[in-house]
C-alpha positions as a Python dict, from the first residue, in 0.01 Angstrom:
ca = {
    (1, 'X'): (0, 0, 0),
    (2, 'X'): (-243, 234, 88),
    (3, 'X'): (-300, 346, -284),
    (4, 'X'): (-329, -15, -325),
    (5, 'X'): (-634, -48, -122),
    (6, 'X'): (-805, 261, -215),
    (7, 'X'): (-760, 129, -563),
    (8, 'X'): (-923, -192, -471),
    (9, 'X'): (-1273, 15, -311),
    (10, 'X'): (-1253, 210, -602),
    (11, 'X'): (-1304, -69, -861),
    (12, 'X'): (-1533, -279, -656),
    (13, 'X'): (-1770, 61, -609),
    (14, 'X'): (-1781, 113, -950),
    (15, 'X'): (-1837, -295, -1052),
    (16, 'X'): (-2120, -322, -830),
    (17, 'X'): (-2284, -99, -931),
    (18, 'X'): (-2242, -151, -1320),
    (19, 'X'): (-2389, -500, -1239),
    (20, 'X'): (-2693, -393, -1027),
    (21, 'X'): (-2791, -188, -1356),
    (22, 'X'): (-2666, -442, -1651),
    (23, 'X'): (-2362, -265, -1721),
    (24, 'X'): (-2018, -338, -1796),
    (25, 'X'): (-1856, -433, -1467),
    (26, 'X'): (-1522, -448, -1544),
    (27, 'X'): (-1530, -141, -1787),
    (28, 'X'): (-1692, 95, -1526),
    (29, 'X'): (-1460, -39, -1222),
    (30, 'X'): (-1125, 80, -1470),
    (31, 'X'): (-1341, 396, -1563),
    (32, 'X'): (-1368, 472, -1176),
    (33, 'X'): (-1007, 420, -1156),
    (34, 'X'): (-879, 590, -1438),
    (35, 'X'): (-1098, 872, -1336),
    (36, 'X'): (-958, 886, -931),
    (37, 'X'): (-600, 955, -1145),
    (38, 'X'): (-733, 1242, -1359),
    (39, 'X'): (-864, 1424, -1066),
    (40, 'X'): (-539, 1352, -871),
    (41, 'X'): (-364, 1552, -1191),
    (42, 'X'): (-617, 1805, -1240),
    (43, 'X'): (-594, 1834, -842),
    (44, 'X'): (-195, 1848, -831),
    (45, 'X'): (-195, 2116, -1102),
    (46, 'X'): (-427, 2315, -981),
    (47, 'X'): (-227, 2329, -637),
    (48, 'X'): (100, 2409, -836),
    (49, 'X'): (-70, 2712, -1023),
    (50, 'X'): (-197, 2839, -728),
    (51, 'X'): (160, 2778, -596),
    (52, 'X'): (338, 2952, -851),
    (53, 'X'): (19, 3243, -829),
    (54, 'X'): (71, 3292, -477),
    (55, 'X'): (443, 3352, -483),
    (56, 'X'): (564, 2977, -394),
    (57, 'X'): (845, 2827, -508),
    (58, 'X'): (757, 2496, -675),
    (59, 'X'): (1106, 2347, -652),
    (60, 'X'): (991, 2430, -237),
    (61, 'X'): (685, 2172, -260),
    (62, 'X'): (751, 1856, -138),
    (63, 'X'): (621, 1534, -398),
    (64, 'X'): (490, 1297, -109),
    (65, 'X'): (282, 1673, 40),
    (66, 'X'): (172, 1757, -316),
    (67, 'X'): (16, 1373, -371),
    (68, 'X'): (-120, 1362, -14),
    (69, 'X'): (-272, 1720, -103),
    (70, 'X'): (-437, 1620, -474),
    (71, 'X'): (-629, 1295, -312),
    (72, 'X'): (-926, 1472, -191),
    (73, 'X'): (-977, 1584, -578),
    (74, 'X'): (-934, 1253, -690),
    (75, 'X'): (-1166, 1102, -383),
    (76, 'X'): (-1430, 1421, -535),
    (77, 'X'): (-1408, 1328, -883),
    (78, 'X'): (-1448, 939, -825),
    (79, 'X'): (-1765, 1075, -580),
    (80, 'X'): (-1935, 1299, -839),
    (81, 'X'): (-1897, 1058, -1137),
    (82, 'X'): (-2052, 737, -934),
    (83, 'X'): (-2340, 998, -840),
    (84, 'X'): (-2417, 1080, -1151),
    (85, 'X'): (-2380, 748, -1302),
    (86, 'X'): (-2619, 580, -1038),
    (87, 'X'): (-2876, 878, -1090),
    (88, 'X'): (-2870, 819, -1435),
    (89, 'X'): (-2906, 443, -1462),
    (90, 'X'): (-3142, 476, -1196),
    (91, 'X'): (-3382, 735, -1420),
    (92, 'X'): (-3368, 479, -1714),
    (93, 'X'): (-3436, 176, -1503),
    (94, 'X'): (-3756, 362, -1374),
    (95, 'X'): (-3856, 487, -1710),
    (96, 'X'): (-3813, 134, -1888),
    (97, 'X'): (-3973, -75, -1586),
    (98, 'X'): (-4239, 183, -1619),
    (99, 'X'): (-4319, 121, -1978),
    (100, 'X'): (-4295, -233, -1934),
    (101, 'X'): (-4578, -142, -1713),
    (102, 'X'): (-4746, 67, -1996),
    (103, 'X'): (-4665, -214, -2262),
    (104, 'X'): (-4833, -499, -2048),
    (105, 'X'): (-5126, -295, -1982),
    (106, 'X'): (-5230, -252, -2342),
    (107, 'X'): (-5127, -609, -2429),
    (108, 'X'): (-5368, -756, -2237),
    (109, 'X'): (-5641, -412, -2361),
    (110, 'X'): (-5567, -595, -2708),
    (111, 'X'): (-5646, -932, -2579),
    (112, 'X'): (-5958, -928, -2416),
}
């Protein structure tokens, strides 16, 4: 249930803020999603190497300890990609509303 939830913030994160820059809403909230799970995976690997590295057994590991453990890299991954997607869409919406600027200045240059 709790996965349910988290999924839930996820999605609406994501479509919010596709539609306060003119994206695709509903693409970007699945894209947040799908990305949470990747980092999860990358997350639950990279515990199970270090496992194995260390001298752990990885039969030992319990499943419900090794999810609960690769959240926080799904939480970071979901983090830096809505970072860097607001940054982003934020530098092109200040770049075009500035020559929008530019363009109406030397339309009405031309006019007088």
């Amino acid at each position: 249930m709790l996965l349910i939830i988290t999924l839930y913030f996820i999605g609406k994160t994501f479509y919010q803020l596709a539609h306060a820059y003119d994206k695709g809403r509903w693409q970007y909230a699945i894209v947040g999603i799908v990305v949470f799970y990747v980092g999860q995976f990358i997350g639950g690997l990279s515990i199970g190497f270090a496992a194995v590295y260390f001298g752990y057994q990885i039969e030992e590991i319990n499943a419900l300890a090794l999810g609960l453990l690769a959240l926080p890299f799904g939480g970071l991954a979901v983090w830096l990609l809505y970072r860097n997607l607001k940054k982003r869409w934020s530098d092109l919406s200040s770049v075009s509303s500035k020559d929008a600027f530019n363009e109406q200045i030397i339309d009405d240059d031309l006019t007088q």
